[in-house]
C-alpha positions as CSV (number, residue, x, y, z in Angstrom):
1,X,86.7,-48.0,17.4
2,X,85.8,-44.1,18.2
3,X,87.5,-42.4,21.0
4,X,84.5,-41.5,23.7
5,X,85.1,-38.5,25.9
6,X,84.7,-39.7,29.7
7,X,81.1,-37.9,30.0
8,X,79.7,-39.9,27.0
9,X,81.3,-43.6,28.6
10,X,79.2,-42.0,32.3
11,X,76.1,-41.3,30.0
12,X,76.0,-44.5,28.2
13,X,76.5,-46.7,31.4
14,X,74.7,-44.5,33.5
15,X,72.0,-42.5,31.6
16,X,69.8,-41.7,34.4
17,X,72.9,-39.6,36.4
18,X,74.7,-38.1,32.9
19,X,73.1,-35.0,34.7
20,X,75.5,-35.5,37.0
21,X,78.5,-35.4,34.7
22,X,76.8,-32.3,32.6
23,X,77.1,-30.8,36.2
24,X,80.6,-31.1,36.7
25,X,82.0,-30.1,33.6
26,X,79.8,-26.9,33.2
27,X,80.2,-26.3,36.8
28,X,82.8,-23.2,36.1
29,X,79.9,-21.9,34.0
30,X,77.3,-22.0,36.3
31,X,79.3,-20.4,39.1
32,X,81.6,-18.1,37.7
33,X,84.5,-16.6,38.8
34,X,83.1,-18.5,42.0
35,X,84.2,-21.9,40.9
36,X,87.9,-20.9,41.9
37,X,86.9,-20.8,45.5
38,X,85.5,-23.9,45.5
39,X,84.6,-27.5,44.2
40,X,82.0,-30.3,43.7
41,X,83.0,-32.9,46.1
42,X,80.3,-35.2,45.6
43,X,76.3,-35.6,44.9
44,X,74.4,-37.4,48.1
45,X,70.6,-37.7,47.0
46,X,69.3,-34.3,46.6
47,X,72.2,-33.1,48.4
48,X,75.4,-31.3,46.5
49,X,78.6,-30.8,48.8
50,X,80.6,-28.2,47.9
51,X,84.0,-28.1,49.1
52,X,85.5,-24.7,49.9
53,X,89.2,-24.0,50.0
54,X,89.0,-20.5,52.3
55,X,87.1,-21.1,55.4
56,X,86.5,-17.4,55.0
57,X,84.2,-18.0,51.6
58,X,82.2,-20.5,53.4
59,X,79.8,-18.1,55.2
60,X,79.7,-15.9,51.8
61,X,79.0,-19.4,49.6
62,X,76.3,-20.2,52.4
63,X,74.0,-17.2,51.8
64,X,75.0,-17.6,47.5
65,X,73.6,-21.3,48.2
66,X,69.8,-19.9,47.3
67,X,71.6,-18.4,44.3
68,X,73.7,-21.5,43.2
69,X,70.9,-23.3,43.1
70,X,68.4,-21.1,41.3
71,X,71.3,-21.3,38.8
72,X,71.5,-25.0,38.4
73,X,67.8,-25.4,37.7
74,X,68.3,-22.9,35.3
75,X,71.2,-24.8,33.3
76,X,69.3,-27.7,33.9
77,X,65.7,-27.8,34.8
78,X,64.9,-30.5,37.1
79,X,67.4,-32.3,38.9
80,X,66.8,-34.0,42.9
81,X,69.6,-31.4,44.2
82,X,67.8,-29.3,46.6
83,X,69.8,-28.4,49.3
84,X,73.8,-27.3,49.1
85,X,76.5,-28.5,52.2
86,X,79.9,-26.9,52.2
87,X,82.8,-28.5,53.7
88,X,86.4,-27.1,54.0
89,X,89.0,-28.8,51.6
90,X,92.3,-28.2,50.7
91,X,92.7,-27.0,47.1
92,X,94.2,-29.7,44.9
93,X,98.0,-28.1,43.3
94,X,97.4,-27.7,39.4
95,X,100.1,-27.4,36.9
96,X,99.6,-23.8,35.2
97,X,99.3,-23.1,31.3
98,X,101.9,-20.7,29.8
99,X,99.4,-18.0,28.6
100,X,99.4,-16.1,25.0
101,X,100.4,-12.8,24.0
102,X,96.7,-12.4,22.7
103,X,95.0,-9.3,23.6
104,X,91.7,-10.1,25.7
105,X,88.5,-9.6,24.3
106,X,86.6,-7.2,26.0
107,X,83.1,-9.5,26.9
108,X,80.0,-8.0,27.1
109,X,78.7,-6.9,30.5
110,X,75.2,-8.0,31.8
111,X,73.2,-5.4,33.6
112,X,72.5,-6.7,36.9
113,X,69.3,-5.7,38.7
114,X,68.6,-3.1,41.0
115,X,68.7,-5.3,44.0
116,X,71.8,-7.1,42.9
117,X,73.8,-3.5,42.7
118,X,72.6,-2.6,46.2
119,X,73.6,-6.1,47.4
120,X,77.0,-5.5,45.9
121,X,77.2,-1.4,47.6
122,X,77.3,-3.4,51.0
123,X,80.3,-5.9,50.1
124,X,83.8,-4.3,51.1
125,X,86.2,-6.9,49.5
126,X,86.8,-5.8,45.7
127,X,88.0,-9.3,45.1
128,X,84.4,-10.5,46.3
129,X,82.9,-7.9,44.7
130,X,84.3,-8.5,41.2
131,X,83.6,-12.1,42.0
132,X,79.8,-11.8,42.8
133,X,79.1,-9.6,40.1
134,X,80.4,-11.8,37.0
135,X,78.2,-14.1,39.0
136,X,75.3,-12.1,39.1
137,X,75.4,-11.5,35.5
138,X,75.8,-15.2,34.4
139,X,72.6,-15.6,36.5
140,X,70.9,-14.0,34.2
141,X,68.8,-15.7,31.7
């Protein structure tokens, strides 16, 4: 009998929502840096709720949610998600990986449009900053 990764058993018995399970495992892709702020809670018609772990980063993830989405359809073309909610949740502890002594490779950065550097001249936070930009560029198609 072949071993079946978790998204293939949700795709077999559920073709018609394997969307769904695309969505959460590439969900770190889609977002970014971003995805460390926050979580997919759950999937409620065309409704996605987001749970954020800094009630600081809601109102910031609020005014992304245009972006978010526009990233989404992008990854996936059509899916019944139109509208984002975000709800404060605790983040969940996770047990860290030891990391390697490998040297990082220096990735290739995106240019970002003109609009998207003067949207990033008005944020103060570097941390945000750094964070929205790697977003940014993984918007780009």
């Amino acid at each position: 009998m072949a071993v079946s990764s978790i998204g293939d058993i949700l795709r077999a018995t559920l073709p018609e929502q394997g969307w769904q399970a695309k969505l959460l495992s590439q969900w770190p892709h889609i977002v970014g840096p971003l995805h460390e702020q926050m979580r997919i809670e759950k999937v409620q018609r065309d409704c996605l709720v987001i749970g954020v772990y800094d009630p600081h980063w809601m109102h910031e993830l609020f005014m992304l949610a245009p972006t978010i989405l526009e990233a989404i359809q992008n990854n996936f073309g059509e899916t019944p998600i139109t509208n984002l909610r975000f709800i404060c949740v605790q983040k969940k502890e996770t047990v860290t990986q030891v990391k390697t002594t490998e040297t990082p490779q220096k990735k290739e950065e995106k240019q970002l449009s003109p609009h998207h550097e003067q949207v990033l001249t008005r944020v103060q936070s570097n941390e945000l900053k750094s964070a929205l930009r790697t977003f940014f560029a993984n918007c780009v198609t």
